[in-house]
Phi, psi and omega in degrees: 000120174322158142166181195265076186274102190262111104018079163273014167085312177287247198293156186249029172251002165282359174313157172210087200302106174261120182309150159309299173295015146269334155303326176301280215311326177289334214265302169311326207254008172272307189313303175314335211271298168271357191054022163217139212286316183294311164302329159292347159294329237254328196278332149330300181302321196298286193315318193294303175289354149289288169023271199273330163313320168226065182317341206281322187279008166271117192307299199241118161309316178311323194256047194291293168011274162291329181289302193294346155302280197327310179287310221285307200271330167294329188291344205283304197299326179265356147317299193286347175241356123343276177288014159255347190264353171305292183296000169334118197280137143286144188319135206071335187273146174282181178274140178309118147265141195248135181255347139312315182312293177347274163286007161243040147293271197307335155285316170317317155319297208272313163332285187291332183267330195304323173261327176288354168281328180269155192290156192302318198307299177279347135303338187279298183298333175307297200279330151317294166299297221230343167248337177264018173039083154223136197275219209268327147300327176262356145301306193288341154308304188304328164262014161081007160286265197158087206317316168329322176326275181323306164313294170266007160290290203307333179275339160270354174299309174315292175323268167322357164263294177290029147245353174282309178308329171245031187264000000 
């Protein structure tokens, strides 16, 4: 199996393999949080040497997935708040507009009433799918469903956010 091997120099069971298509996937989901590619590598490399700094506490190599998302979206969240207090205006100055942010508001918005309209069970999963980016087997595993399950709630959930949406 390809992957992405860090190393600590002693032993090779402190080793900490991340496959390459888990390095993708960390890669989207850095992307999602900033919308730049360079700053989502950047936020990559920073999880993979937390990561690997607490290598210990990952139980099961099954459940790498989700634990390096979790670090992969804290790193993303203490990235983005760097860079508001970086760009913090000084007294008097405006604030920097960004015109891409600007205009994809009002979806963003529209977005945001669109999943609090839906019952918590199909936010979870929604939120599940596309913000820790897992697929359709580690929900069901995590929820003890029956992947068919899992299919077809996220497919009505989907249904139902996109008729709130273009109603």
């Amino acid at each position: 199996m390809g992957g992405i091997r860090v190393v600590s120099g002693t032993s090779a069971d402190q080793d900490l393999l991340v496959p390459k298509p888990m390095r993708s996937r960390a890669l989207r989901l850095a992307r999602r949080y900033t919308g730049d590619p360079e700053e989502a590598e950047d936020i990559v490399q920073e999880a993979l040497i937390r990561a690997w700094r607490h290598r210990d506490h990952l139980a099961e190599q099954e459940k790498m997935w989700p634990w390096l998302a979790r670090i992969v979206a804290n790193e993303a969240m203490r990235s983005l708040a760097r860079r508001r207090w970086e760009r913090e205006p000084e007294a008097g100055e405006e604030p920097p507009v960004d015109d891409a942010l600007l205009a994809s508001a009002p979806q963003r918005l529209d977005l945001a009433r669109g999943l609090e309209r839906l019952g918590v069970v199909d936010r979870e999963l929604l939120r599940m799918r596309y913000d820790l980016d897992l697929t359709q087997v580690e929900i069901a595993a995590r929820l003890g469903l029956p992947e068919g399950t899992v299919k077809v709630r996220l497919h009505r959930a989907r249904a139902k956010l996109r008729r709130d949406l273009t109603a």
